[in-house]
Structure formats: structure tokens, C-alpha cells
N, C-alpha and C positions, 0 to 999 in steps of 0.2 A: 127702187130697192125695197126691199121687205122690211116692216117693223123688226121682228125678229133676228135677222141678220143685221139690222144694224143696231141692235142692241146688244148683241153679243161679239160685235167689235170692239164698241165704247167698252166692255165690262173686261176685253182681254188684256191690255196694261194695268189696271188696277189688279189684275190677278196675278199677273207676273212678276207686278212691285210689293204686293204680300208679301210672296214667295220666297223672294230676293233678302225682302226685308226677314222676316221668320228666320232664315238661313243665317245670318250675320248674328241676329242675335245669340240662338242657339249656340253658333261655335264660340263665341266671346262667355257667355257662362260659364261653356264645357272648360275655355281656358282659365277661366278665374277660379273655377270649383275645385280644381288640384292644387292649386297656390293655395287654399285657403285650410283646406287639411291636411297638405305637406306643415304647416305654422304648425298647426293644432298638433298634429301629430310628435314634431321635434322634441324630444326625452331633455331634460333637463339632465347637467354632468354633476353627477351627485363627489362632493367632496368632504373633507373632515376637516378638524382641527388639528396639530401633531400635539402630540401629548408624549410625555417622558413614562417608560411602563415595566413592569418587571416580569423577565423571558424566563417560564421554569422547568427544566426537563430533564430527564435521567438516561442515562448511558449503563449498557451491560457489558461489563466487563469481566473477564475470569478471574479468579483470584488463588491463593494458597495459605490455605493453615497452617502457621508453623506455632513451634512452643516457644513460651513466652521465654523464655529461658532454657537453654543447651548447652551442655557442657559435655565431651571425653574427659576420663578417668584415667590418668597414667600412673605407672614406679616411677616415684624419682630417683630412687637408688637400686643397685642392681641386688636381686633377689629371688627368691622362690617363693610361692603365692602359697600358703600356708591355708588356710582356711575362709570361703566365700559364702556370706551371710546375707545374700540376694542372689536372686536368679530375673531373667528376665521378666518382665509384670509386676514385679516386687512393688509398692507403693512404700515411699522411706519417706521418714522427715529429716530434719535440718538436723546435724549431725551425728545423724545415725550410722555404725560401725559397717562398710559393708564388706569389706576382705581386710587380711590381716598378711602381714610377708614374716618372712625369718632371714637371715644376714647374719649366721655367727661371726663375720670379720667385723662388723657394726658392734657386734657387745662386746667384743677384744676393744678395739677402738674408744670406748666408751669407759673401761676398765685402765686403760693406759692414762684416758685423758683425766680421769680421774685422780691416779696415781702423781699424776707430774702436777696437779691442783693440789694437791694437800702438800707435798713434798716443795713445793714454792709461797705453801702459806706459810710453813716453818720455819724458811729461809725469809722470809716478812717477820716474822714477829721476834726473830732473834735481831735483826738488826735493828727494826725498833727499840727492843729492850736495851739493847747496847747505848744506842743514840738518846735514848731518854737517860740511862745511868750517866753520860757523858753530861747531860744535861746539868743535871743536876747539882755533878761534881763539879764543874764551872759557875758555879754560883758563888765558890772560892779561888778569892783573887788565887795564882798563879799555880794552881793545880791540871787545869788540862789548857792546853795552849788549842788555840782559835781552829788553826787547822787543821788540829784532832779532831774539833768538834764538825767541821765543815764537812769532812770526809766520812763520818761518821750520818750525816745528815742524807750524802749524796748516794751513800751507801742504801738508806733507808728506800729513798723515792726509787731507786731503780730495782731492789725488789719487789714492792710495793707495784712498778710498771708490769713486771714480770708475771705478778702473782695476777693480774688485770688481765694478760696475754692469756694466762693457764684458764680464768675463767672461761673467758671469749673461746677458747678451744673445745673447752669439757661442752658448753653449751650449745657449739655447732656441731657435734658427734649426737647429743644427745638430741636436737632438732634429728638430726637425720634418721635418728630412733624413733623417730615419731612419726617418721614417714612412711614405717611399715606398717602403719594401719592408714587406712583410706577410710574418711568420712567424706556423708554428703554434703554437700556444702548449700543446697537449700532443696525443698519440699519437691516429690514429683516421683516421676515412676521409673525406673531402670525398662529402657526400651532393647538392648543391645548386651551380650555379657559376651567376650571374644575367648577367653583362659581358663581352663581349668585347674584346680587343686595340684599343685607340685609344678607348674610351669614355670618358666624360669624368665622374670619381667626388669624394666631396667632400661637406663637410657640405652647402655649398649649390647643390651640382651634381645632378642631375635622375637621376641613378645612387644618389644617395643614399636613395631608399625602399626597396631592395632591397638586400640585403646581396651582398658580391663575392661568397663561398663561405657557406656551412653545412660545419662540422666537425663530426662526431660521433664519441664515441668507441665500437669494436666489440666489442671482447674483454670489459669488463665492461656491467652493463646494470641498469637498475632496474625491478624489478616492483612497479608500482604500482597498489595494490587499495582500495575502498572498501568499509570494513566495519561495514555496518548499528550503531545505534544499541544495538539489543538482545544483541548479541554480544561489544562493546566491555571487557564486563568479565572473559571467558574468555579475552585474547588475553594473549599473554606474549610478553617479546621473547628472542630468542633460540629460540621456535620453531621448528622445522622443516614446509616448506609440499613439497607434489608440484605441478607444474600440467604442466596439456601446451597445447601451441600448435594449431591448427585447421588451419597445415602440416603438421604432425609428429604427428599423433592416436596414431602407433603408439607413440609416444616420451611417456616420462617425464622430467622436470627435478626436482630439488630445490632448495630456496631458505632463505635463514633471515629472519626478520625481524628487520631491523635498526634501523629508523627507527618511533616511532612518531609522528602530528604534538600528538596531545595537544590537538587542539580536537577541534571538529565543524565539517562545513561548512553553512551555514546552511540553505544550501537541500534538500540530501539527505539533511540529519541522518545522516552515517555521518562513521567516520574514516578518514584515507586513511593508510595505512601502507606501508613501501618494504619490498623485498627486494633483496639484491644477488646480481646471475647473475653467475657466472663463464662465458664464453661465448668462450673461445680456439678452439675449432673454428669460431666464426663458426656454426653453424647457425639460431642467434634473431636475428633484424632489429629494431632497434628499430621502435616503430610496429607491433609486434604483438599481435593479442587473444591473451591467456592465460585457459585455465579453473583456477583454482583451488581447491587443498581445504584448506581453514585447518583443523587443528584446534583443538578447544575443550575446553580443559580446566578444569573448575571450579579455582579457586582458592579460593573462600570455606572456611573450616575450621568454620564453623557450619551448612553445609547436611549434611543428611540425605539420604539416597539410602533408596526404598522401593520395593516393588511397584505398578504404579499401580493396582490392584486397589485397593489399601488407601486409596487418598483417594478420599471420599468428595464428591462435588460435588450438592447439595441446594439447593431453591431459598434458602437462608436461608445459604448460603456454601458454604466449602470448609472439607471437617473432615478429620479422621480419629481412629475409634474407639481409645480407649487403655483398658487393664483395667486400673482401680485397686481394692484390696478386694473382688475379684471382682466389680464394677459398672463398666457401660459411660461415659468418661465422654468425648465431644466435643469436640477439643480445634482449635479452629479453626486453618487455618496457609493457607502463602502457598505455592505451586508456581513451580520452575523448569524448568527443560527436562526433555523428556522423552528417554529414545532407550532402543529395545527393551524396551517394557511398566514401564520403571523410571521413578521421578521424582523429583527434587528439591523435598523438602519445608522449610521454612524456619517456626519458631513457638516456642510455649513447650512444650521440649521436651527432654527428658534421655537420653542415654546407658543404654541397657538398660530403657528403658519398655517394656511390653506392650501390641501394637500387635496390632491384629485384622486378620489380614492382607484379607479379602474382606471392606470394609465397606460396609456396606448400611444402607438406612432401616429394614429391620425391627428393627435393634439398637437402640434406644429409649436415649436419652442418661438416664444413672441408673440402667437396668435392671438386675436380677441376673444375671449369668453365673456360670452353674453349672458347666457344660462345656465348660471352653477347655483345651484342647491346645499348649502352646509347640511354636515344630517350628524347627528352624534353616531361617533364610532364608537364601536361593541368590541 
């Protein structure tokens, strides 16, 4: 046999054990090199601490101007409207005269009630005079006997009641005389005048389903809003509102809330709550749409404020992931309002728990967590 061929026998197993061996190796790398940047690669579950926090945000609501103060103007006694010293836009103040009636059966009445006042005082002071001479005369023994003087006495008080009745009389004809002038009874503008001069007004005069004047007053005003059922427990009084009118779009107002009514009403389930405008420029009308921006500020001291990332909504409820002994543990809770990605959470739940901030269903309720990350939440 040749050198050559038999040196390239001896050399063909060492070349095929290379080979072989090169090959094992290789593939054992290849499977160790993905193990080793799948590790590298795994994201740490970045979580927070729960901290107590306050949710602040505003609702637009419509609302309506009314006058702070509103009254109809009626006759209280039946009459003819004699002269009217206002006309609609009139700006009045506090007692100022604005129609005047006539009722010549009112000054007959007045004239009688008068006459039967004096004519009943006379009849008081004669029997006084009488009862005091009686008096007096009984001051000697056995000149007027006891039950002169009693009679005399009883004589006195029952005119005297009489002469009381006659006043009480004269004084409610002449109230009623008073009644034929109509003043205002506080500041503000006559919105409304229904009668004219010689009309015939009165409870049971045919002017009486319409009121003589509507007074309102201008300079202050009440903004009155109904505020849904669900919002009811953010509101506070003494807050501060903006609204603007749909005259005045370019214009801002402020307002405080002052009134709350503290029911609901049946049908719209909201609460209607007041505001008082200061309105000395006159620019707001009563009778006008307001848009309002109420804000809403939590009040509760046991809600939580969180990322909403972190509540977790599953068909089997509302959770969110908590790290306890490095194990994930599901801790069910109730959600309130949201506003910009944040939420109010409400459950069994403590101050400085670890809270996973992006929960997800893959976090398996019990599971071990190995790689969590506290990070301060923003």
C-alpha cells in the first residue's frame, strides 16, 4: 500500500471526530445564547406605593338667571285704577308709590266707621263721669248703696269694650284705604304692567287674574343649577363657579354657591342649588341661560387616587394587583371618577401598599413576583 493512502486513512476519523465534535458544540451555545438574553432581556413590573390624593375636576352644566327677588302686584280691594306712576323698565325704590285706586264705597265706609267711633266714645265718657260721681258720693256712709255703684262700674267697662270694638273697626276700613295705593315693597325694575288707567282691579274684579305690575329685582340675581344625582357628593358650599351667558360668550362671571336645597327633585333626580350674582352693572337679565362650570372636588378622606392603568377591569370585577411577600394578590375595589388617566379607587386598602402600576391579566392572582421595581408615582 502507498504512503499516501495510508496516511489519509489514519487522518479520516480524526477528521470526522472534529466534525462531530464542532457540531455539539456549536448547537449547545446556540441553545445557551437565547437563555441568556431571554434573562437579560425580562422588563422588571414596575409598581408604586398607594397614597391617599385629591381628584379635581369640573362639570358643565346649564343654568338660569332668575331675580333675586320677585313679586306680583295685586288690588286687594275691589276698585278702579285711578292713576299709574310706572310703566314697564321703571327702576323704583323701596316704597315708592307706583298706582293709586279710587273706591268711593271705601270713604262712605270710613266716614260711618268714624261716626259710630266718636258716637261710642261719648257713650264711654258719660258713663265714666257717672261711675266716678257715684264714686265719690259713696265715700259717705249710706248715700249710694254698693249695687249702685257695681252697676255703675259694669256700665263703664262695657262701654269702654264697645268704644275698643268702634276703634278696631274705624282702623280696618281705614287699613283698607291704604290699600288703594300700591307701593314697592323693595328696589328693582317693574318687568311687566298688565292695566291700564280706569280698569276695574279687586279680588273679584275680572283684572284680578293678572297681576297690576311684576317687580324684579336687578342688581343682585340668582343662578340656579341642577346638579345631577352622581355629582351631588363633590359639591361644597362656599364654592367658587365661572359661567358665561350666550349674550356675553366673551365674558366671564363668578358666583359662589350659596344655597344648597338638600333634597332631590323627583323627577330629574338632581339637586337644584343657588348662586348669588352681584349684577350692579346691570349686564345679566334675569331669565337668562347660564353655562356653568362647577367644580368637583373629592371630599371623601378614604378615597385613593391612582393611575388608571392600574385597575384592572376582568370579567369577574374590578381589581387591582397589590405585591404582598412578593406574590401578586387581587384586591377587588369600587372606582370613582376619572380625570386625566387618574382614578379614584375605594376598597380594602392601606396607605403605602404595593400596587402594580400596569395591571394586567397575565399577573395571575398568587403568582410569584420576582421582578418588581417600586418607582415613585407622578
Amino acid at each position: 500500500m502507498k504512503p499516501e493512502l495510508k496516511n489519509a486513512l489514519f487522518l479520516l476519523p480524526v477528521v470526522v471526530l472534529a466534525v462531530i465534535l464542532q457540531s455539539c458544540g456549536s448547537s449547545k451555545a446556540e441553545n445557551e445564547k437565547p437563555t441568556k438574553e431571554t434573562a437579560a432581556a425580562a422588563p422588571a413590573l414596575e409598581a408604586f406605593t398607594l397614597q391617599k390624593g385629591e381628584l379635581s375636576s369640573s362639570i358643565q352644566i346649564p343654568g338660569e338667571l332668575v331675580a333675586f327677588q320677585r313679586v306680583d302686584l295685586y288690588a286687594k280691594v275691589s276698585s278702579f285704577v285711578k292713576k299709574l306712576y310706572v310703566d314697564v323698565g321703571s327702576e323704583v325704590s323701596t316704597g315708592q308709590l307706583l298706582v293709586t285706586m279710587e273706591a268711593p264705597e271705601v270713604n262712605s265706609q270710613l266716614s260711618g266707621a268714624e261716626s259710630r267711633l266718636k258716637s261710642q266714645e261719648a257713650v264711654y265718657l258719660s258713663s265714666k263721669a257717672t261711675y266716678d260721681r257715684l264714686l265719690e258720693t259713696s265715700k259717705t256712709p249710706g248715700t249710694v248703696s254698693q249695687n249702685d255703684l257695681d252697676i255703675a262700674f259694669a256700665k263703664q267697662k262695657s262701654d269702654l269694650a264697645q268704644l275698643e270694638a268702634a276703634k278696631a273697626s274705624y282702623n280696618e276700613v281705614g287699613a283698607n284705604r291704604n290699600y288703594l295705593e300700591i307701593r314697592a315693597p323693595f328696589s328693582g325694575v317693574i318687568s311687566r304692567r298688565n292695566v291700564s288707567a280706569g280698569a276695574y282691579v279687586g279680588p273679584a274684579g275680572k283684572g284680578s287674574d293678572l297681576p297690576i305690575f311684576t317687580l324684579q329685582e336687578q342688581k343682585k340675581l340668582r343662578l340656579v343649577v341642577s346638579v345631577p344625582e352622581a355629582y351631588i357628593g363633590y359639591l361644597g358650599n362656599k364654592s367658587e363657579v365661572d359661567f358665561t351667558a350666550k349674550s356675553l360668550p366673551n365674558q366671564k362671571f363668578k358666583a359662589k354657591i350659596t344655597r344648597l336645597s338638600g333634597v332631590l327633585d323627583e323627577r330629574l333626580r338632581a339637586q337644584s342649588i343657588e348662586m348669588d350674582v352681584e349684577n350692579k352693572d346691570k349686564k345679566l337679565l334675569p331669565g337668562m341661560v347660564a353655562e356653568v362650570s362647577i367644580p368637583l372636588t373629592s371630599a371623601d378622606a378614604a378615597a385613593f387616587v391612582v393611575p388608571s392603568s392600574a385597575v384592572l377591569n376582568s370579567t369577574q370585577g374590578v381589581y387591582i394587583i397589590k405585591v404582598a411577600n412578593n406574590k401578586a394578590d387581587w384586591v377587588p375595589v369600587k372606582t370613582g371618577r376619572r380625570v386625566d388617566n387618574r382614578t379614584e379607587i375605594f376598597g380594602d386598602l392601606a396607605l403605602n401598599d404595593v400596587i402594580v402600576k400596569t395591571a394586567s391579566e397575565e399577573v395571575r392572582d398568587s403568582s410569584v413576583l420576582k421582578n418588581v421595581k417600586v418607582i415613585a408615582e407622578k
